[in-house]
Backbone bond lengths (Angstrom), bond angles and torsions (degrees), N, CA, C in turn:
res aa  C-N    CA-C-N  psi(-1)  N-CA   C-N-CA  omega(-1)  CA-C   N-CA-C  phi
1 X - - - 1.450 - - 1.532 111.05 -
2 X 1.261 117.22 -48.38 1.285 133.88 178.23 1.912 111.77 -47.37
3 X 1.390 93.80 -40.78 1.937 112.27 171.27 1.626 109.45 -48.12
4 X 1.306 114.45 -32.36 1.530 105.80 -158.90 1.659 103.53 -115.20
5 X 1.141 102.45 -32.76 1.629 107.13 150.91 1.297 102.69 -16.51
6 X 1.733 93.16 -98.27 1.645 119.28 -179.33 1.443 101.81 -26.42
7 X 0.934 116.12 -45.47 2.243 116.93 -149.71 1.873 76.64 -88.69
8 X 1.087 145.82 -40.62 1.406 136.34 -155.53 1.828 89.34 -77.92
9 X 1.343 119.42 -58.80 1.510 127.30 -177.73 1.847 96.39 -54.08
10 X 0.831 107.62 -58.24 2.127 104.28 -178.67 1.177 112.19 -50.22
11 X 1.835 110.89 -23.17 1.990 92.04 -167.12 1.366 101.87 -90.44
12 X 1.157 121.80 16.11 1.519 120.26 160.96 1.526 112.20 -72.43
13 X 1.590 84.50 -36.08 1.910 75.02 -178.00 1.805 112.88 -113.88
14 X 1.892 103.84 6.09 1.445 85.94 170.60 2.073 101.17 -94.07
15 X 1.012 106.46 -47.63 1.159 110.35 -176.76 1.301 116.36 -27.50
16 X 1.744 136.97 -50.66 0.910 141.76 172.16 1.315 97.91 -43.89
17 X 1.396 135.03 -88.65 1.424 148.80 171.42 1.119 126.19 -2.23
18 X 1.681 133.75 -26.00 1.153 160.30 -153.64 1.598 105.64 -121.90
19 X 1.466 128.33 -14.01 0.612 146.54 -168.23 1.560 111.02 -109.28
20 X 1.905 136.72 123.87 1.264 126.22 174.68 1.085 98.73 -172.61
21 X 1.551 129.65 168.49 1.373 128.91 142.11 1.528 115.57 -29.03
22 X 1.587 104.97 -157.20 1.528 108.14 172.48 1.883 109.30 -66.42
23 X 1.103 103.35 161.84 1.321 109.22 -174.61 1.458 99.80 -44.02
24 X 1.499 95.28 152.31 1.888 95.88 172.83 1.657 112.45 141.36
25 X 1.005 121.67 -104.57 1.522 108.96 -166.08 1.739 117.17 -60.23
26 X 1.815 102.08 -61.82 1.273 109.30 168.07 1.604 128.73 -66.67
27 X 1.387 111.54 0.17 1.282 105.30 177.15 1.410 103.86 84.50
28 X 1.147 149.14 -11.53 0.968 154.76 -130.86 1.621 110.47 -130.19
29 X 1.701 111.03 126.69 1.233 112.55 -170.58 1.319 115.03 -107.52
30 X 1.452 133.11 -40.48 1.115 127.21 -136.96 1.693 81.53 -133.43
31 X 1.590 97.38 119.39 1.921 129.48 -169.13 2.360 95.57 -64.69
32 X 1.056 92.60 147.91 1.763 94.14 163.23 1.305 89.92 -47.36
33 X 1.060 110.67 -75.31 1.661 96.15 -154.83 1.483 118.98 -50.49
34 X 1.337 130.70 -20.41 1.622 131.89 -163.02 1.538 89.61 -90.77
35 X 1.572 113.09 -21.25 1.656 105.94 -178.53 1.614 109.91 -80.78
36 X 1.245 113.33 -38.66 1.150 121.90 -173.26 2.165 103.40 -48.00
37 X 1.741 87.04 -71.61 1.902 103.51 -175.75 1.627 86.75 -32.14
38 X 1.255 117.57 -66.78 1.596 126.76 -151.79 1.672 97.43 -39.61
39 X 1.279 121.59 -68.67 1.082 124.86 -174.45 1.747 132.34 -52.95
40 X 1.730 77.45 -22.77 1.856 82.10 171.74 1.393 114.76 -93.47
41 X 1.117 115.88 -17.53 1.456 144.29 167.55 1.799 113.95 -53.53
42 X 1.166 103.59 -36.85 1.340 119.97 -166.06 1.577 90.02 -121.34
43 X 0.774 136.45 -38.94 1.621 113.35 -172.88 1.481 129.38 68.79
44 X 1.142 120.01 132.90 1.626 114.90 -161.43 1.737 108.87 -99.54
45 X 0.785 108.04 127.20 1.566 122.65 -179.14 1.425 121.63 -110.11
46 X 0.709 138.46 134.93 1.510 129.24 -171.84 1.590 119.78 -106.43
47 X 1.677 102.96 -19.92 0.989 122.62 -173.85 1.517 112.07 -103.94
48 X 1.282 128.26 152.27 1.606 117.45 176.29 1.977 104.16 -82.88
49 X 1.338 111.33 143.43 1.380 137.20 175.55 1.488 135.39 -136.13
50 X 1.116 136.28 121.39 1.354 141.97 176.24 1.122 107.95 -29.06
51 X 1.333 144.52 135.39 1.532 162.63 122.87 1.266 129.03 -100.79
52 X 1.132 112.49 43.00 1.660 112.68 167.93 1.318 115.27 71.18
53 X 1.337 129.84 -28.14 1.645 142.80 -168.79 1.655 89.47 -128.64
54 X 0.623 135.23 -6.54 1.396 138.74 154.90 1.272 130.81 130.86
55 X 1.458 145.33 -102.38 1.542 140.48 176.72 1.722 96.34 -96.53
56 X 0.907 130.93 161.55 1.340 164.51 168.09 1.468 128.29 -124.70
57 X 1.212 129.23 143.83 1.595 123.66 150.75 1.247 108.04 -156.83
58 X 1.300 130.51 177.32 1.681 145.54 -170.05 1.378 85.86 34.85
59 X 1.519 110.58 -141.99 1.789 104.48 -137.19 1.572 86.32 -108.17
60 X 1.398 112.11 75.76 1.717 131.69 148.94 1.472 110.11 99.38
61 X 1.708 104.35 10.81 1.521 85.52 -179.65 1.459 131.10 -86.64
62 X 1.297 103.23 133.85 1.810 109.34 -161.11 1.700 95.71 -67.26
63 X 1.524 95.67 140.47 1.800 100.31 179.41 1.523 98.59 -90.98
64 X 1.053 101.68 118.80 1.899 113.13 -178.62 2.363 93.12 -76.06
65 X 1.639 91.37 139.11 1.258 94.28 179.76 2.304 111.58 -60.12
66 X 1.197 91.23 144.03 1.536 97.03 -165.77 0.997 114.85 89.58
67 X 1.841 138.17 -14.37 1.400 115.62 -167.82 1.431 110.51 -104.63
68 X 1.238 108.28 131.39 2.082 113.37 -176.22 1.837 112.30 -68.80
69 X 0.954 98.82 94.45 1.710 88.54 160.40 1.315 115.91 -101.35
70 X 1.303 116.91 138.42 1.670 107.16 174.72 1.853 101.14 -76.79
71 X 1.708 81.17 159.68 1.402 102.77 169.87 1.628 128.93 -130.93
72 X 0.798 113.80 138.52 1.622 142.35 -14.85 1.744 105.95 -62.16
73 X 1.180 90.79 163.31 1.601 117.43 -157.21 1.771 99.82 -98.99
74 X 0.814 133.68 103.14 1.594 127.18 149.15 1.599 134.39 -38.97
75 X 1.441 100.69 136.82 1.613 107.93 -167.25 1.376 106.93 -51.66
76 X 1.392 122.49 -51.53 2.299 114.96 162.03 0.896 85.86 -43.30
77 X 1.326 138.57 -90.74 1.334 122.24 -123.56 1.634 116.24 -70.07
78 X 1.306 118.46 -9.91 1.061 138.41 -175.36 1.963 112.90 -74.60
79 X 1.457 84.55 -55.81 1.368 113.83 163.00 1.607 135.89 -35.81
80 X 1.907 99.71 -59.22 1.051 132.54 167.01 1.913 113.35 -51.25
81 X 1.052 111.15 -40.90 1.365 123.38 -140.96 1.627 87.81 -101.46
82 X 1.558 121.61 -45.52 1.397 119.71 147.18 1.277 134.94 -26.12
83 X 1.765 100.74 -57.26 1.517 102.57 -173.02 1.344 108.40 -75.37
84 X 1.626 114.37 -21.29 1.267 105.07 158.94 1.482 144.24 -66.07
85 X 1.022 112.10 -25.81 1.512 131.01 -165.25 1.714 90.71 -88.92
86 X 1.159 110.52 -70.53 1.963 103.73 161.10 1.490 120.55 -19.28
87 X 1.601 112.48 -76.29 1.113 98.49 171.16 1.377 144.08 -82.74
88 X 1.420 112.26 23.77 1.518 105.40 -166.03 1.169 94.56 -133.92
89 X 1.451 133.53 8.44 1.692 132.25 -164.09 1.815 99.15 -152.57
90 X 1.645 107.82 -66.27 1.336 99.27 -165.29 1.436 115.63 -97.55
91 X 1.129 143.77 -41.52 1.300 131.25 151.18 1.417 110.52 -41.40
92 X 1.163 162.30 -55.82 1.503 143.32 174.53 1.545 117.65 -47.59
93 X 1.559 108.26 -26.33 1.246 105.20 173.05 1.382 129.15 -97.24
94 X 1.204 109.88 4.33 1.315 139.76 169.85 1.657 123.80 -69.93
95 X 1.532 83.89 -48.55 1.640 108.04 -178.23 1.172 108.32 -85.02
96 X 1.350 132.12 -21.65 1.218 125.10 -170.86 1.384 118.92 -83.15
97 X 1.459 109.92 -23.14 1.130 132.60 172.02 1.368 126.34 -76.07
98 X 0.941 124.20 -71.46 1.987 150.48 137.71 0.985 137.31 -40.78
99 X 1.802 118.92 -34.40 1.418 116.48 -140.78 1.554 82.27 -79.83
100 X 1.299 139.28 -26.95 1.756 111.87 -163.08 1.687 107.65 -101.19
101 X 1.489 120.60 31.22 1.103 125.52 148.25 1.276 132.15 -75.58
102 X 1.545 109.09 -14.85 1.419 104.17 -178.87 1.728 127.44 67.61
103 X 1.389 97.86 36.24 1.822 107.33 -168.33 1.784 94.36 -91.21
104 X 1.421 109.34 170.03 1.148 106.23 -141.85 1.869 70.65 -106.24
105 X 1.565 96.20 177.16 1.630 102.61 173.99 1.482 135.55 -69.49
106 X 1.091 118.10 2.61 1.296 122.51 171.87 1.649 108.81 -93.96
107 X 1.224 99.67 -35.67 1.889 105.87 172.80 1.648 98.36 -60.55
108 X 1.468 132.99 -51.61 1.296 136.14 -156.43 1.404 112.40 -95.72
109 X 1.327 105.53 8.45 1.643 109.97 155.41 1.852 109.02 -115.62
110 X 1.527 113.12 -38.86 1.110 93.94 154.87 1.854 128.28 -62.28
111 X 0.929 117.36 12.58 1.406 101.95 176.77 1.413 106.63 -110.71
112 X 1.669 103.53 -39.80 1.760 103.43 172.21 1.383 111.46 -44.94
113 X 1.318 122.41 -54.26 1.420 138.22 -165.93 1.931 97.34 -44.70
114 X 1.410 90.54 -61.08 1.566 96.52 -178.92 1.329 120.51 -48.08
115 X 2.136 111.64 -49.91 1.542 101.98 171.02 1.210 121.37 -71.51
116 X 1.476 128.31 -5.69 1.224 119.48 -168.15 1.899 105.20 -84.47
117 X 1.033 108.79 -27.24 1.566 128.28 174.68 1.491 106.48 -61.05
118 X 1.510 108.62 -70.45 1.471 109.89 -169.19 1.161 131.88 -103.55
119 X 1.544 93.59 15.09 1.741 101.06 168.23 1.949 103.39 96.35
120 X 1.266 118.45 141.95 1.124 144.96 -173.91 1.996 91.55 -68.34
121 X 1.395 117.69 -33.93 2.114 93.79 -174.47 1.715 76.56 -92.18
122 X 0.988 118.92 -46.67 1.505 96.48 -153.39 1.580 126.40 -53.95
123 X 1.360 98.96 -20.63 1.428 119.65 -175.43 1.617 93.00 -90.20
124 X 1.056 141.58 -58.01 1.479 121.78 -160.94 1.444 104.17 -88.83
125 X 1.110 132.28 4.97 1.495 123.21 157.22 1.606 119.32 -86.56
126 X 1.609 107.21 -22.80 1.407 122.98 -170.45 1.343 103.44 -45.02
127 X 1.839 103.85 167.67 1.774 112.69 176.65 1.439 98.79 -88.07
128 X 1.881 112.58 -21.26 1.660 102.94 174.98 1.015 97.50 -43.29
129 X 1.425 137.24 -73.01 1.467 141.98 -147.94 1.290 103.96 -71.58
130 X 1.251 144.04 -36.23 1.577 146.35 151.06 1.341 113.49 -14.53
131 X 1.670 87.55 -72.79 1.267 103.29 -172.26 1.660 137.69 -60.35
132 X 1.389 103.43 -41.63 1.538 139.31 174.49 2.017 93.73 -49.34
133 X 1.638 99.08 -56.82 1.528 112.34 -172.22 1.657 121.21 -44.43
134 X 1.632 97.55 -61.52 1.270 119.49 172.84 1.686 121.08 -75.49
135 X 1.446 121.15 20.60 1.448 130.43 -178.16 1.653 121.46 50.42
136 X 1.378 105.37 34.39 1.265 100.50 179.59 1.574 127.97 -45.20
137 X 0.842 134.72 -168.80 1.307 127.22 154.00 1.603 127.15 -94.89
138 X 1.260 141.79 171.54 1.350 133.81 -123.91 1.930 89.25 -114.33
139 X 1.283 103.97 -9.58 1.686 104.98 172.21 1.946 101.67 -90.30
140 X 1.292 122.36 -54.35 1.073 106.80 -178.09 1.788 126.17 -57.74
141 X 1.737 85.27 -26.90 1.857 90.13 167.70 1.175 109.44 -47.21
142 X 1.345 123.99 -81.51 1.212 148.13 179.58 1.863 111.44 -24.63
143 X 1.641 101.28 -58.10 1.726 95.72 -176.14 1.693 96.44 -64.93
144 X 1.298 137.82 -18.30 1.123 109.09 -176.73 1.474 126.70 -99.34
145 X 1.477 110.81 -13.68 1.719 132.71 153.75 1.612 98.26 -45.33
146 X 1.384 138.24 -63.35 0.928 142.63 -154.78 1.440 113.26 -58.76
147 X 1.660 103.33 -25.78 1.545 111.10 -170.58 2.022 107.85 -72.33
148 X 1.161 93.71 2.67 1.767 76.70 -175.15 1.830 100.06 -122.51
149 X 1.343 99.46 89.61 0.853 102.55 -146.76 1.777 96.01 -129.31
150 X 1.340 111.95 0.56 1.240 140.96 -161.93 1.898 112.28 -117.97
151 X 1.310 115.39 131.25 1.604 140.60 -175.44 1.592 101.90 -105.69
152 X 1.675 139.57 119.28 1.098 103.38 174.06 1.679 139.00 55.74
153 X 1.223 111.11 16.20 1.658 118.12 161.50 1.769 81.71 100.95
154 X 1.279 125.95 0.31 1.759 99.44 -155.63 1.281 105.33 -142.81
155 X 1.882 104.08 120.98 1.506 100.61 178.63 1.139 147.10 -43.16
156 X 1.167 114.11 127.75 1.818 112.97 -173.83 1.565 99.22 -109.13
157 X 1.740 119.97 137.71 1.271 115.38 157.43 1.358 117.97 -89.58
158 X 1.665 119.79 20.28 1.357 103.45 164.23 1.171 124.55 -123.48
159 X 1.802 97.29 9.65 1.511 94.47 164.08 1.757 91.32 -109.64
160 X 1.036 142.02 39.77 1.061 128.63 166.30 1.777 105.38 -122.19
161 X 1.234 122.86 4.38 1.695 150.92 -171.68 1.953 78.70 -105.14
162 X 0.996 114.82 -77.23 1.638 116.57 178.88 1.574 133.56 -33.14
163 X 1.596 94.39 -47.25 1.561 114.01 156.06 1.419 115.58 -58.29
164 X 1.102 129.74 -47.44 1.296 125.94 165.94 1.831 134.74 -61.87
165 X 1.616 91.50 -44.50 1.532 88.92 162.30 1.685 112.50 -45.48
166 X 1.723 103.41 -66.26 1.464 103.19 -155.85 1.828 88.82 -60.85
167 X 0.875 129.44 -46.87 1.858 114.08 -170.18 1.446 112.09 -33.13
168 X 1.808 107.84 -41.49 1.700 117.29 -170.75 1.623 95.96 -57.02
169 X 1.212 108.58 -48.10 1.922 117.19 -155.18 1.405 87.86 -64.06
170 X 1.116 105.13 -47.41 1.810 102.26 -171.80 1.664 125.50 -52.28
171 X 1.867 85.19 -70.37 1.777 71.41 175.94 1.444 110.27 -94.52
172 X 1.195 137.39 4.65 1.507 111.86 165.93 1.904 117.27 -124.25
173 X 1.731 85.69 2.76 2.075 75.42 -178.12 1.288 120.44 88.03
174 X 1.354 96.33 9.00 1.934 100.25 -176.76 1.299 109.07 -102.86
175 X 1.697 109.23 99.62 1.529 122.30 178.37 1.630 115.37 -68.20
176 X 1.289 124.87 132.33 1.301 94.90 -173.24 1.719 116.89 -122.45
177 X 1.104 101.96 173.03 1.691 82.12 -168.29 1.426 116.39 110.16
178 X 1.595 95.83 -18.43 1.867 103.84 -169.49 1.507 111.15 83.48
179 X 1.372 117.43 13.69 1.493 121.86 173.74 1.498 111.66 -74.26
């Protein structure tokens, strides 16, 4: 209990941190606004829930076996545990992939958005990331964003409504939601 305390008091100061223009001075990947979509994107739960990859709580974070979250979970603490999981998993894998392309911030929140969805291998093995690498053009990006579009082997139309948001952020910067 005492763990999330602490982690609820830190996301004051990781959350900021996680937060920047395009990658670069602050270290920082993912814009207010890409945090904001993210969160509406993900939805806040208070309670832990099934997601296909296993338990979840606050806004999608998977409960790794052994780790205590209280329940129900508070919006900090929810928060906290975000800015953690951002910076300690999906922005590094983001960057590792991308970061020395020099894409502007709407690409580097649409892409977090994407690893934060489908997981840190699935995303850096992806043809998005193929594709993005080798300068495809902004339709073949797109047909291949579209392909993960699937929970468990089985189509979802609301992660395939999701695929489309992040495609808008991508190639044209259109946050939606008013984010």
């Amino acid at each position: 209990m005492w763990e999330l305390a602490l982690l609820a008091v830190l996301g004051a100061v990781v959350l900021p941190s996680i937060l920047g223009g395009p990658a670069g001075a602050s270290g920082g990947l993912l814009s207010s606004r890409g945090l904001a979509w993210l969160k509406k994107e993900e939805g806040f739960r208070a309670n832990r829930y099934w997601d296909f990859a296993g338990y979840s709580t606050g806004y999608g974070h998977l409960i790794e076996p052994g780790e205590y979250v209280p329940e129900p979970i508070s919006e900090p603490q929810a928060a906290a545990l975000l800015a953690a999981d951002v910076q300690g998993e999906y922005a590094p894998a983001v960057l590792e992939k991308v970061g020395d392309l020099g894409l502007p911030q709407h690409k580097l929140d649409a892409l977090l958005l994407l690893c934060y969805n489908i997981g840190t291998g699935g995303f850096k093995g992806s043809t998005v990331v193929k594709r993005i690498r080798n300068g495809a053009p902004s339709a073949d990006v797109a047909e291949a964003w579209r392909r993960w579009n699937k929970a468990g082997g089985v189509y979802h139309a609301g992660l395939a409504a999701r695929r489309e948001r992040e495609i808008s952020v991508f190639i044209n910067g259109s946050y939606p939601w008013g984010c």
